[in-house]
C-alpha positions in Angstrom: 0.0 0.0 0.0 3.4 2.4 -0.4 2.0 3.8 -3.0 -1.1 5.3 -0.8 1.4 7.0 1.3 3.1 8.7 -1.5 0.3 10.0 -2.7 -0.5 11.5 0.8 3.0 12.7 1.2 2.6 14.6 -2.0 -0.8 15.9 -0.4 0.0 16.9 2.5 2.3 19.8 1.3 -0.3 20.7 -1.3 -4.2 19.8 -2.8 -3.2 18.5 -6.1 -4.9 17.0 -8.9 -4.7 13.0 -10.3 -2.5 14.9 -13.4 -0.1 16.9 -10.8 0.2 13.6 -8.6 1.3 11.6 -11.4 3.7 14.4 -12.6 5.2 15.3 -9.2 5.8 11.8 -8.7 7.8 11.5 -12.0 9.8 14.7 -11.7 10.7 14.1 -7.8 11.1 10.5 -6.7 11.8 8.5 -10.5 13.7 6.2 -10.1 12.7 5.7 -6.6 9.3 5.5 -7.2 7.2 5.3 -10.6 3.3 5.3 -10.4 1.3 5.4 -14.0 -2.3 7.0 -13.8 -4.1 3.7 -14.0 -2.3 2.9 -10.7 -2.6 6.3 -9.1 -6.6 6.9 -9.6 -7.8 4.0 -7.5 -5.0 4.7 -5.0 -6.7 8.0 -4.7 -10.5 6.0 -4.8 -9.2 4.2 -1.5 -8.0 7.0 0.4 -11.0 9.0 0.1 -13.0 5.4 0.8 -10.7 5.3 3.8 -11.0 8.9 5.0 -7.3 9.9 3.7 -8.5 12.4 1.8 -11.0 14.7 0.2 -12.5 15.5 -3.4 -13.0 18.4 -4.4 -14.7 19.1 -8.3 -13.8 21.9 -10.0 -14.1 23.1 -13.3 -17.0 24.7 -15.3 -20.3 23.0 -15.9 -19.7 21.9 -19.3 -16.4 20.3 -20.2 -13.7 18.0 -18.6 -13.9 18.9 -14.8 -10.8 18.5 -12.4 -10.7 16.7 -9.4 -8.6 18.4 -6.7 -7.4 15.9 -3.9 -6.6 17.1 0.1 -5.8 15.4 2.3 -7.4 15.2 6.0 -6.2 15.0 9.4 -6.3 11.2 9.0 -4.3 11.1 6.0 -1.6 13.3 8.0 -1.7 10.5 10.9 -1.8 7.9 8.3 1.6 9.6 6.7 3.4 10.3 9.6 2.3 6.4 11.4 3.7 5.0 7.6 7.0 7.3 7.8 7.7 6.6 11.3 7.3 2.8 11.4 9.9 0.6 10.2 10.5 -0.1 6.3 10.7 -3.3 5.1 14.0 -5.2 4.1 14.6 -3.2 0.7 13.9 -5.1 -2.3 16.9 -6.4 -4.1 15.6 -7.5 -7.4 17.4 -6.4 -10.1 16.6 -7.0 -13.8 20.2 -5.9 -14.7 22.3 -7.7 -11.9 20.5 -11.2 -12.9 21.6 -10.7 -16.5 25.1 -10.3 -15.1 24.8 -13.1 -13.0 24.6 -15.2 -16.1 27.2 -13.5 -18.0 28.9 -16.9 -18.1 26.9 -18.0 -20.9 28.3 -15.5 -23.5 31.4 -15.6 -25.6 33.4 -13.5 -24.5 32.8 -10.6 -27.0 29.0 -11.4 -26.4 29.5 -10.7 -22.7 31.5 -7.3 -23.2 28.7 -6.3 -25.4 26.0 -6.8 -22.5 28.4 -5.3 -20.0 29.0 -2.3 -22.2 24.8 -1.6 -22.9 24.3 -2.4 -19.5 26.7 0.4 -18.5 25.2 2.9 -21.1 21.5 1.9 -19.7 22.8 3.1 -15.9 24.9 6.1 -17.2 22.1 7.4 -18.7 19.6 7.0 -16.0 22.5 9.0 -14.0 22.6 11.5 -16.4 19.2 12.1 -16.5 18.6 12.4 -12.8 21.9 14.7 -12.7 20.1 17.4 -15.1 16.7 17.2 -13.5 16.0 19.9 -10.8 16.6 17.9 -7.7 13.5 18.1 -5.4 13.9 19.9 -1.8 14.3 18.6 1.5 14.1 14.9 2.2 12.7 13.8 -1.3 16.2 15.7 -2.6 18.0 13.7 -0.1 16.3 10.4 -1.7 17.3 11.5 -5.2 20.9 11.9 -3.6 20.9 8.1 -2.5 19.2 6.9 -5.6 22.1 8.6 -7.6 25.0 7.3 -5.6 23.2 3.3 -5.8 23.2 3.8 -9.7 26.6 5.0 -9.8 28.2 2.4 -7.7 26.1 -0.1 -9.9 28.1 1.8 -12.7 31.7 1.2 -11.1 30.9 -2.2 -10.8 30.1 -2.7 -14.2 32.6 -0.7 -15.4 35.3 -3.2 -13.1 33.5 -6.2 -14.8 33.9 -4.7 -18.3 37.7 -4.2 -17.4 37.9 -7.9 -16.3 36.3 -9.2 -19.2 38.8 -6.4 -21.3 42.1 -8.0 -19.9 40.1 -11.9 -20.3 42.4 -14.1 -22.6 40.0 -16.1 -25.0 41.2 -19.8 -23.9 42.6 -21.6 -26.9 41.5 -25.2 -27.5 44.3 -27.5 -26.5 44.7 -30.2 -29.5 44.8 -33.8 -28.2 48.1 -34.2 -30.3 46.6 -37.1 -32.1 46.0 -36.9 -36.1 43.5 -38.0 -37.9 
C-alpha cells in the first residue's frame, strides 16, 4: 500500500490534482518510485473510501472537470504512522544484476557487449537524474541516495567490463593425435 502514502505525502504539502500527482511523482522521486495513472486513480479512490482524503470538483459546468485531492487529518496521521514505522527489508531484485549473473553463458565478445549496454543503460539514467531539478528537502536527499546506488552499480560494471577487457580467450588445446 506504499503507494497510498506517497500520494498523501505529496498531499499533505499541497491539494493536487490526479494529473499533478502523477507528474510530481515522475519529476521528484523516479527512479525511486514510478506510479502510472491507471495505478494512481484507484489509490486516490481508497484513500478518500478510507477517510485519507477529500475530493474536491472543479471546473465549469460543461467540459472536462478537475478533481482536486486534500488530504485530512487522518491522512496526515496515516503519513506520519507510515514514515515513522519501520520499512521493510529493501527489495533487491534487479533485472540488470540477474543478466550479469549469467554472464557466463556468453562468448566473451557477447558478454562485453552486455556489460558495455548495460553500462550505457545506468549512465544514462545517471545522467538524466543529474540534469533534472533535484527536489527539496528529504525527497532531494532520496534523489541523492538513488544517484549514488546507480553510480556504484556503474563502477561495478565498469570493473566487470575491465575484467572481461584484460580476459584471454582460452585456446583449444589439440589432443596431439592426427587424424
Amino acid at each position: 500500500m506504499a503507494l497510498a502514502q506517497v500520494l498523501l505525502g505529496f498531499l499533505a504539502d499541497q491539494a493536487r490534482t490526479g494529473y499533478e500527482l502523477e507528474r510530481a511523482i515522475r519529476e521528484e522521486l523516479e527512479p525511486i518510485w514510478r506510479a502510472e495513472f491507471s495505478q494512481i486513480y484507484p489509490a486516490l479512490a481508497r484513500l478518500r473510501r478510507a477517510g485519507f482524503v477529500l475530493l474536491r470538483v472543479l471546473g465549469p459546468r460543461r467540459g472536462p472537470r478537475r478533481h482536486l485531492y486534500r488530504v485530512t487529518a487522518a491522512g496526515r496521521r496515516e503519513l506520519r504512522r507510515w514514515v515513522g514505522e519501520a520499512p521493510p527489508a529493501p527489495d533487491v531484485r534487479d533485472k540488470g544484476l540477474a543478466r550479469i549473473a549469467f554472464l557466463d553463458v556468453l562468448a566473451l565478445p557477447e558478454r562485453r557487449r552486455a556489460l558495455a549496454l548495460h553500462e550505457q543503460a545506468v549512465a544514462g539514467m545517471i545522467r538524466l537524474l543529474r540534469s533534472a531539478r533535484m527536489p527539496p528537502g528529504s525527497r532531494g536527499k532520496a534523489r541523492g541516495a538513488a544517484l549514488e546506488r546507480l553510480e556504484a552499480a556503474r563502477r561495478s560494471i565498469r570493473q566487470l567490463l575491465q575484467e572481461t577487457q584484460t580476459s584471454v580467450v582460452p585456446v583449444p588445446q589439440s589432443s596431439g593425435k592426427r587424424k
